[in-house]
N, C-alpha and C positions, 0 to 999 in steps of 0.2 A: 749732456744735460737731459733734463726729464720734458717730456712732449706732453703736453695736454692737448686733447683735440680740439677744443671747445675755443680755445683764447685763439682770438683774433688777434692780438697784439703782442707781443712778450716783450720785456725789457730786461734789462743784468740785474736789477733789484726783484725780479719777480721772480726771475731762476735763483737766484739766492734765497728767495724765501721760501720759495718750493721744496727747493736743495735741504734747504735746514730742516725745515717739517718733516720732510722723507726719509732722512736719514735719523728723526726720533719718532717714528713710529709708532703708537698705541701712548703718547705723551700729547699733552696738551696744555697750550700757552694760551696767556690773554694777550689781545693788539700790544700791550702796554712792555708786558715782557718781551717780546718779539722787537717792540720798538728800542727797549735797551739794549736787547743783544745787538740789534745793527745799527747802534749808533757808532758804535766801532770802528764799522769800515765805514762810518757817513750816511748811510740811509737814515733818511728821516724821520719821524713818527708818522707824518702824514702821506709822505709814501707808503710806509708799512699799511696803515689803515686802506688807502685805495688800494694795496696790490690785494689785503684780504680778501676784501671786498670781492674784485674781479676775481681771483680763485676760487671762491664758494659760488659764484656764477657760475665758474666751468664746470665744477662738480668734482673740482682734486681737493677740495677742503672742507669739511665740515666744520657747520658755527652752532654751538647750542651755547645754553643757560641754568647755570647752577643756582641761581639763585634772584628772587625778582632783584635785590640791590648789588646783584655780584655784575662785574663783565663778562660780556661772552668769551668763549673760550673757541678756539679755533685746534683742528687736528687735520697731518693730512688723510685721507681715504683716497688717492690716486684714481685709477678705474675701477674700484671695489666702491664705490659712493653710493649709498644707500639710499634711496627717497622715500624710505621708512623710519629715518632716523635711528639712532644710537640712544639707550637708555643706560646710565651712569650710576654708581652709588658714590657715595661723599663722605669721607670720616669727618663726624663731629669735632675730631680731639685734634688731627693734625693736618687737616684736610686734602689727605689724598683722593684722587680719581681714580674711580675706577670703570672699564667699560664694563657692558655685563653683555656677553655674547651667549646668549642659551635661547633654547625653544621655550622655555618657560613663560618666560617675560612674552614672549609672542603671543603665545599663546593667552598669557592675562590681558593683555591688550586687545584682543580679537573679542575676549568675551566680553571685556566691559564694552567695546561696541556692539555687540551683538544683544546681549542681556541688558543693558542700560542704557545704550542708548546715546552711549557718550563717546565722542572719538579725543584719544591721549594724544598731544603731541609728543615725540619724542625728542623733538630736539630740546623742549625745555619740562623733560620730568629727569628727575634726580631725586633717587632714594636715598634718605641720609640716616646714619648709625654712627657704628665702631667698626672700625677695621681690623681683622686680626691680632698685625703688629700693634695698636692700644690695646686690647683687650689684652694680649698678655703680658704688657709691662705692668699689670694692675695687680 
């Protein structure tokens, strides 16, 4: 099973959730989804919801916000967990996720604090367009 060092407590539905996250990688589910896939084997929703919870405490899970009326989304980030946050783009037409891993984005974010004055969260910025795959079915 997978170790986090942070959790003070582990139970068989956390390693399960963990399990699940880690093994989809660079995917990301809401509580809600996560709560359907384990009702399967019996976990709860509101299990699901606490064990999030405590994994984005430890820092194996990232939770950010696509949108102010959307739910969060949760991914795992294991020991590569960021406390700079992940910045996303969103297809308007089918709504995929996507992460955006580049210096660029760093970099815009560095100047709009520095020139403006203004610090970005990243857990809840999400650029939104078209995604390749829409753009050429058109």
């Amino acid at each position: 099973m997978i170790t986090v060092l942070k959790l003070e407590y582990k139970t068989k539905q956390q390693d399960l959730i963990l399990e699940f996250l880690k093994n989809s990688a660079q995917k990301h589910f809401t509580a809600l989804e996560l709560a359907e896939h384990f009702k399967t084997v019996g976990i709860g929703k509101a299990t699901v919801y606490r064990q999030l919870e405590k994994l984005v405490d430890s820092g194996a899970v990232n939770k950010f916000f696509t949108g102010e009326n959307a739910a969060a989304c949760f991914e795992f980030v294991g020991n590569s967990h960021n406390e700079n946050g992940c910045f996303h783009c969103r297809c308007e037409l089918c709504g995929t996720l996507i992460h955006l891993h580049c210096e660029e984005i760093a970099s815009v974010k560095e100047h709009i604090e520095k020139t403006h004055g203004f610090e970005i969260n990243p857990f809840r910025t999400v650029f939104y367009g078209i995604c390749s795959d829409c753009r050429n079915k058109k």
